[in-house]
C-alpha positions in Angstrom: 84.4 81.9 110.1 82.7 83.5 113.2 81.4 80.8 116.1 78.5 83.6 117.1 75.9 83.4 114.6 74.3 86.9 115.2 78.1 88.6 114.5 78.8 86.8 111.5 75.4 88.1 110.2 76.0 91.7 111.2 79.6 90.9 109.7 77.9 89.9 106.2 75.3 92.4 106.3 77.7 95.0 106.7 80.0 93.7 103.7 77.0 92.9 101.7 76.2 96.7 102.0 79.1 97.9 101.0 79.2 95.5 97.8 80.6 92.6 98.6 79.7 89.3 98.1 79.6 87.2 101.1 80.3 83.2 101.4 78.3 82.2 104.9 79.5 79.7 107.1 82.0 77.5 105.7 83.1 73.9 107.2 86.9 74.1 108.1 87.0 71.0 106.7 86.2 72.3 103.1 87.7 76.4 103.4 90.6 75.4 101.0 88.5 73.8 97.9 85.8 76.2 98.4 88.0 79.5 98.5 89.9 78.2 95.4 87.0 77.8 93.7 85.3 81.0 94.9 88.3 82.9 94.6 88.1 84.6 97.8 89.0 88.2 98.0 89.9 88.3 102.2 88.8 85.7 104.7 87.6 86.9 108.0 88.2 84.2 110.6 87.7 84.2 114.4 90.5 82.7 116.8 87.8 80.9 118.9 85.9 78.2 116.8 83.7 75.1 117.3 85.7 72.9 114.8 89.1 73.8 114.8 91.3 76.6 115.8 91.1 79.8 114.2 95.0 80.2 113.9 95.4 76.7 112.5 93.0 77.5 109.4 95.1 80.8 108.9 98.4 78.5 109.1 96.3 76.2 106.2 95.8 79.1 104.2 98.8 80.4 104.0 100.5 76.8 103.5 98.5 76.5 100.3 100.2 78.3 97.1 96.9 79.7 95.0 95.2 81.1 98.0 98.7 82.6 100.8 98.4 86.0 98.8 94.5 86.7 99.7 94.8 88.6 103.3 93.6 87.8 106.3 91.4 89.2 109.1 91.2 88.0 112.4 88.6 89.3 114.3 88.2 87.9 118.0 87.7 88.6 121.7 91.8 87.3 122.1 92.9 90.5 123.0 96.1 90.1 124.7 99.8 91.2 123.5 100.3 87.4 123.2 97.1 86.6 121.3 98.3 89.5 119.1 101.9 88.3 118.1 100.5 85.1 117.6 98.3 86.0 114.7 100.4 88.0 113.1 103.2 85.5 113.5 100.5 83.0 112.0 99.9 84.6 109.0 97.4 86.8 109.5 97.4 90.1 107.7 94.9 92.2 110.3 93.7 91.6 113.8 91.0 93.7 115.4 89.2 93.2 118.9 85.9 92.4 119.8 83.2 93.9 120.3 83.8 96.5 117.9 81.0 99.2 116.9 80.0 99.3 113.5 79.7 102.4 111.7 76.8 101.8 109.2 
């Protein structure tokens, strides 16, 4: 979940190049049913979201049983120490900064 829509296209472009298939934009409200029945390989979530915090859907995630193994990436402009330990104290797996260049 990305709240720019331009990155989260680069973002699924990028993955969708490199053989991925890519679930768009997905309500917070719905993320648990629709990753369990997806089977999601990694979510990519954003810190900063219209809905709901970014951190609080990693929380979710990780509370629920079938999907706390599949890892996740925050990617956001949060880029201090505190925003850092936070994450990672949250449950997610990676963090990286934005902007970011892609290499493709």
């Amino acid at each position: 979940m990305e709240d720019d829509d331009g990155l989260a296209r680069l973002v699924a472009h990028q993955l969708r190049l490199a053989g991925f298939r890519v679930h768009g934009r997905i309500e917070p409200h719905s993320l648990i049913s629709d990753a369990e029945r997806d089977r999601s390989a990694l979510f990519i979530l954003d810190l900063i979201l219209r809905e709901v915090d970014g951190l609080e859907l990693c929380r979710r995630i990780r509370a629920h049983q079938s999907l706390r193994g599949i890892p996740i990436l925050i990617l956001t402009a949060r880029t201090t120490s505190e925003d850092l330990k936070r994450t990672l104290d949250g449950g997610a797996d990676i963090y990286s900064a934005k902007p970011f260049t892609s290499l493709a």
